[in-house]
C-alpha positions as CSV (number, residue, x, y, z in Angstrom):
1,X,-64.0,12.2,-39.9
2,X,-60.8,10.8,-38.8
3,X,-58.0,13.5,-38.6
4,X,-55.0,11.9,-39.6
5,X,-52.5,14.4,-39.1
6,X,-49.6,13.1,-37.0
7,X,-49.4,15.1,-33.2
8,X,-46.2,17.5,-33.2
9,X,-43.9,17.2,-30.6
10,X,-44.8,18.0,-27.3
11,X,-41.3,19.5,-26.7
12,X,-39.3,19.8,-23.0
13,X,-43.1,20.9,-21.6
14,X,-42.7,17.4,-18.5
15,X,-41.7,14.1,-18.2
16,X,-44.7,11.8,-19.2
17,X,-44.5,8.0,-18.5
18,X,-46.5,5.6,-21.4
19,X,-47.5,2.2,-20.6
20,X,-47.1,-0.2,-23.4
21,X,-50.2,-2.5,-24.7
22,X,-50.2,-5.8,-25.7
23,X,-47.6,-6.8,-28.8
24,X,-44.8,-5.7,-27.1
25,X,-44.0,-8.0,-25.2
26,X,-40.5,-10.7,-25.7
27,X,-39.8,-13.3,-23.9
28,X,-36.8,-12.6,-21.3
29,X,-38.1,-9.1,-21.2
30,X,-37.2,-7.6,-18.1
31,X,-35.7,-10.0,-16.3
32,X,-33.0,-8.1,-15.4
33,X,-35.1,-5.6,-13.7
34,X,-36.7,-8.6,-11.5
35,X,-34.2,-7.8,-8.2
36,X,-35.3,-4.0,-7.9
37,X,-37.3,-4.1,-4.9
38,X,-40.2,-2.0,-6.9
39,X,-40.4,-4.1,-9.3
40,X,-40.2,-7.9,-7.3
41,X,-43.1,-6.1,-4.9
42,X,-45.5,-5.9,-8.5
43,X,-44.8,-8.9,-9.9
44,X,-45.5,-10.7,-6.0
45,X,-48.9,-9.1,-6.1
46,X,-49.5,-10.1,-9.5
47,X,-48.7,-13.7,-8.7
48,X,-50.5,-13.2,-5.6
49,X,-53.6,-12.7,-7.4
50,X,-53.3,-14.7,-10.0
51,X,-52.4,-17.8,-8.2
52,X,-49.2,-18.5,-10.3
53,X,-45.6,-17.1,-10.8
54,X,-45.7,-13.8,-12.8
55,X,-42.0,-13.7,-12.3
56,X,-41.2,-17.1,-13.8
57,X,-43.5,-16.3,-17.0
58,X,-41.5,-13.1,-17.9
59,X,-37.8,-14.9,-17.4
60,X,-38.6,-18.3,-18.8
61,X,-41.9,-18.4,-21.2
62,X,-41.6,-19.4,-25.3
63,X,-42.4,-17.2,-27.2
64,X,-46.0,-18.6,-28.2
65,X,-46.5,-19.0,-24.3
66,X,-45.6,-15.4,-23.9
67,X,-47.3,-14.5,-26.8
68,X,-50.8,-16.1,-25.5
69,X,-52.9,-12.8,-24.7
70,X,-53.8,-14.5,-21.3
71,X,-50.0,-14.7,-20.4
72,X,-48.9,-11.0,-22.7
73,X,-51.2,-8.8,-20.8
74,X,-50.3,-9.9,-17.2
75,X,-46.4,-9.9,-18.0
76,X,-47.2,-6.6,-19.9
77,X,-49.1,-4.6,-16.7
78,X,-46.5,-6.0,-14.6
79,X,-43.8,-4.8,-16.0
80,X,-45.1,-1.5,-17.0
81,X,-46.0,-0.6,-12.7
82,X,-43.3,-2.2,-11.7
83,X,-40.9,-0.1,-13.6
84,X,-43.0,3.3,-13.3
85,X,-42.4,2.5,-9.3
86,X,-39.1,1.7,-9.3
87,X,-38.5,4.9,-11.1
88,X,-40.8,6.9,-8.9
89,X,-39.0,5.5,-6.0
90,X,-35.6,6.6,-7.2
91,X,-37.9,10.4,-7.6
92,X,-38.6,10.5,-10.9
93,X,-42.2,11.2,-11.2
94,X,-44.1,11.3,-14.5
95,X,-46.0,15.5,-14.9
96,X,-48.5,12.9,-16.7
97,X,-49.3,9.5,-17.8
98,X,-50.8,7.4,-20.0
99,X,-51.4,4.0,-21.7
100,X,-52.1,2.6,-24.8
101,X,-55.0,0.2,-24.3
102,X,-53.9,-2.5,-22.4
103,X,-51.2,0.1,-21.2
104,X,-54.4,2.3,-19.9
105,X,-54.7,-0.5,-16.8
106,X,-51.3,0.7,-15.7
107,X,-51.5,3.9,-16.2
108,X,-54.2,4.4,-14.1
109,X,-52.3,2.4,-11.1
110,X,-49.4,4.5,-11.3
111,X,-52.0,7.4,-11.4
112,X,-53.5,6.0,-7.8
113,X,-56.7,5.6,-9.8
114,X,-56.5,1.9,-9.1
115,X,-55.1,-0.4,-6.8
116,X,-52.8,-3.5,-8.0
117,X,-54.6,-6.0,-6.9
118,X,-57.7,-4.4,-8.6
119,X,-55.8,-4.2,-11.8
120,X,-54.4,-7.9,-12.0
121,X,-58.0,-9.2,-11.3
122,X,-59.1,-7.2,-14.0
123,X,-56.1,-7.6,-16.5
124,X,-56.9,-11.4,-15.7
125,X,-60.0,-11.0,-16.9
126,X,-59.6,-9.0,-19.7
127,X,-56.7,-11.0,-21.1
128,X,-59.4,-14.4,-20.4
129,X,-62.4,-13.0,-22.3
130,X,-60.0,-12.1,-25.4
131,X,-58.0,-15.5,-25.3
132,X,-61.2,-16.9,-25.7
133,X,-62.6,-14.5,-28.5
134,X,-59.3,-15.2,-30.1
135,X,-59.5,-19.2,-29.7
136,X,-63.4,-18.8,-31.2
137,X,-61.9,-16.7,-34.4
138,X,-58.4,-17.4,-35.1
139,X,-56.4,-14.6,-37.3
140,X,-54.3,-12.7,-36.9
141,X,-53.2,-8.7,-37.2
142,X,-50.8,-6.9,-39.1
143,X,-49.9,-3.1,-38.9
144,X,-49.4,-0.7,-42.0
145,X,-47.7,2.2,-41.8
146,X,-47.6,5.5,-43.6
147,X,-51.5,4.6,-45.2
148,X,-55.0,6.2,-44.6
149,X,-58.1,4.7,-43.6
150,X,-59.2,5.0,-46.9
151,X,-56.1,3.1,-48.1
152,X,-56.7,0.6,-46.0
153,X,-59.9,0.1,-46.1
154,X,-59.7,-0.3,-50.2
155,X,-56.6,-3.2,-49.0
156,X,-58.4,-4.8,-47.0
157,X,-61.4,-5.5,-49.4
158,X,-59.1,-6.5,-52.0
159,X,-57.2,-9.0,-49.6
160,X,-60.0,-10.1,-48.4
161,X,-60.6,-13.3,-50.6
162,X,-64.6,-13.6,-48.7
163,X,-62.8,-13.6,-45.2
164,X,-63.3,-11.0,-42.8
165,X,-60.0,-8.7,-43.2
166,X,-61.1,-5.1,-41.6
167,X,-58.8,-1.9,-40.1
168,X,-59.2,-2.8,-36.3
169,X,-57.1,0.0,-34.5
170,X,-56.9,3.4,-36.1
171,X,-54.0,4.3,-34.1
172,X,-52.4,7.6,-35.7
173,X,-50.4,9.4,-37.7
174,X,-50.4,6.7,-40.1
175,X,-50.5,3.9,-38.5
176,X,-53.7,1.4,-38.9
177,X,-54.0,-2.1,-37.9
């Protein structure tokens, strides 16, 4: 059984950095950030690996080029290392990490669990194999908030209209996609 009692606060207990997953992203995002060393050093390995210019996606993408889950997951990971090394540089070091699935990828860089150049090969990858799934089975997602899995399950087959309409992410304290 699913426990969906939301998490209490963690309180003053350590600084913990979270790496963002995919639907976060904006076009323009970070940008600004693009001249601290940390961060230019992230998004030249990610361009190094992938053969284009990570850089030039996050300043000057549309937003259905940024949106594109081949493009949102690369300018996603980027971002998210590049910022958890600038601010380690500057000594701010996280007592613990973590990611929320696409954000997991990151987290485990800053963690020294994986190498960058590791991580963009597989964020490549990862981001190829769902562009594709999503190309094969257009749709599209939509979060509800404040509802439980039995609430949206009984939605969902309602709304359904003989399409496949399902709660895909279960991701807590009330919050089901």
């Amino acid at each position: 059984m699913l426990d969906e009692t939301p998490l209490a606060p963690l309180g003053p207990a350590g600084l913990v950095f979270m790496a963002s997953g995919q639907g976060s992203q904006k076009p323009g995002m970070g940008a600004d950030m693009l001249d601290i060393p940390e961060v230019a050093s992230v998004f030249a390995c990610a361009s190094d690996v992938l053969g284009r210019d990570v850089a030039a996606l996050v300043r000057d993408a549309s937003p259905e080029e940024l949106n594109d889950t081949r493009n949102a997951q690369i300018a996603i990971a980027a971002l998210s290392v590049g910022m958890g090394r600038a601010l380690e540089a500057r000594g701010i070091v996280p007592d613990a990490l973590l990611g929320f699935s696409l954000g997991q990828v990151s987290a485990m860089v800053l963690g020294g669990m994986l190498v960058e150049e590791d991580a963009f090969a597989l964020i490549a990858e990862r981001s190829r194999l769902m562009g594709e799934a999503a190309d094969a089975n257009p749709g599209v997602m939509s979060a509800l908030l404040k509802i439980t899995l039995p609430e949206a399950e009984a939605l969902c087959a309602q709304c359904a209209e003989g399409e496949v309409l399902v709660p895909a992410n279960l991701n807590g304290g009330g919050q089901i996609v």
